[in-house]
N, C-alpha and C positions, 0 to 999 in steps of 0.2 A: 147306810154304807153301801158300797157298789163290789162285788163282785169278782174275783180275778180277771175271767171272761170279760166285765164289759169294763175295768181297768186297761188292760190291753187294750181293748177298741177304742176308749175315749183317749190315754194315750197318743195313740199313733193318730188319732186327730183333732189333737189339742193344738192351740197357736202355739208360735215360741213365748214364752214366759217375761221376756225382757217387754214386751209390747203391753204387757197388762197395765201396768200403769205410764203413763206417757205424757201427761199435762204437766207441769211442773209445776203448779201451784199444787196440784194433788201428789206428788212428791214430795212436797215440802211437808206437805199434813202426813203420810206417813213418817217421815224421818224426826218431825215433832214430836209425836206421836197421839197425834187428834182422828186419824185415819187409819181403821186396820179391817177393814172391808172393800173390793169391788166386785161389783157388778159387770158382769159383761155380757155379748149375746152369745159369745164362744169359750170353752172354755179354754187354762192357759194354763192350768197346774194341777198338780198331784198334791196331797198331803205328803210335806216333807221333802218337795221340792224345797229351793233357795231361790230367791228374787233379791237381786243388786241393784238398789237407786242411787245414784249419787255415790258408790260407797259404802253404802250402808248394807246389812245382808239381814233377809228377813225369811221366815222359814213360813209356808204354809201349812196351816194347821185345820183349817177346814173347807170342802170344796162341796159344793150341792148346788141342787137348781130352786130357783123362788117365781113364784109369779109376780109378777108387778102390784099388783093390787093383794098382796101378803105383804108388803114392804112396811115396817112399823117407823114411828120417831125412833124407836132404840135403833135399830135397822141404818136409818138415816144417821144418826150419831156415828156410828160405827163406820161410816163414810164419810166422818165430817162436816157434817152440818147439823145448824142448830134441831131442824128436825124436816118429817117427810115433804110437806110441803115446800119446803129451801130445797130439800137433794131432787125432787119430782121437778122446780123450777129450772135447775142446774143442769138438770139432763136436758131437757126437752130445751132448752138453750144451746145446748153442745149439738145437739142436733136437729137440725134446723124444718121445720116441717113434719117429724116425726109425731104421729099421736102417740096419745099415753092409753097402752090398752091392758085392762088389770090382768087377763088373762097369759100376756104374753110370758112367757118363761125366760128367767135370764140364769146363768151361773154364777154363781157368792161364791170367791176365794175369799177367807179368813189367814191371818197372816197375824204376826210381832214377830219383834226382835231376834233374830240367830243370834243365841249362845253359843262361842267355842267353846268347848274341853280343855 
């Protein structure tokens, strides 16, 4: 868990939140709901923030940073694919040239469904 202090800091320089998911095949796998994990290299939300796909309104429930080479098949599931080796193809496909370095650090948003009251 982080901190008030470095809540406010990551905060104020976090992306806008609408950018987090953007492919629309990975839209789809969230609103399925085969997909309730991304990866990114910045983060985009707060726990308990709201993310609107499509529509759809989904609440973030967990935010922390992973190394690449921590990334498990569960890990991968939870991105939607069958397992690490598919989501590690998928990335480095998306982008093009980029190595796969274990040590690199990326930010996990954790997300489902927003219930209203």
């Amino acid at each position: 868990m982080i901190n008030q202090q470095e809540r406010q800091k990551s905060t104020s320089e976090k992306e806008n939140i609408d950018s987090l998911i953007t492919i629309q095949k990975d839209i789809e796998k969230v609103i399925k709901g085969e997909k309730t994990s991304q990866r990114r290299m910045k983060r985009f939300a707060d726990v308990g923030d709201i993310l609107t796909l499509d529509g759809y309104k989904f609440v973030i429930e967990k935010v922390y940073q992973q190394e690449l080479g921590e990334i498990t098949d569960e890990d991968a599931r939870k991105e939607g694919y069958e397992n690490f080796e598919a989501y590690k193809e998928s990335i480095l496909s998306i982008h093009d040239g980029m190595p796969w370095i274990p040590t690199l650090k990326v930010w996990v948003h954790e997300f489902s469904p927003f219930k209203e009251d």
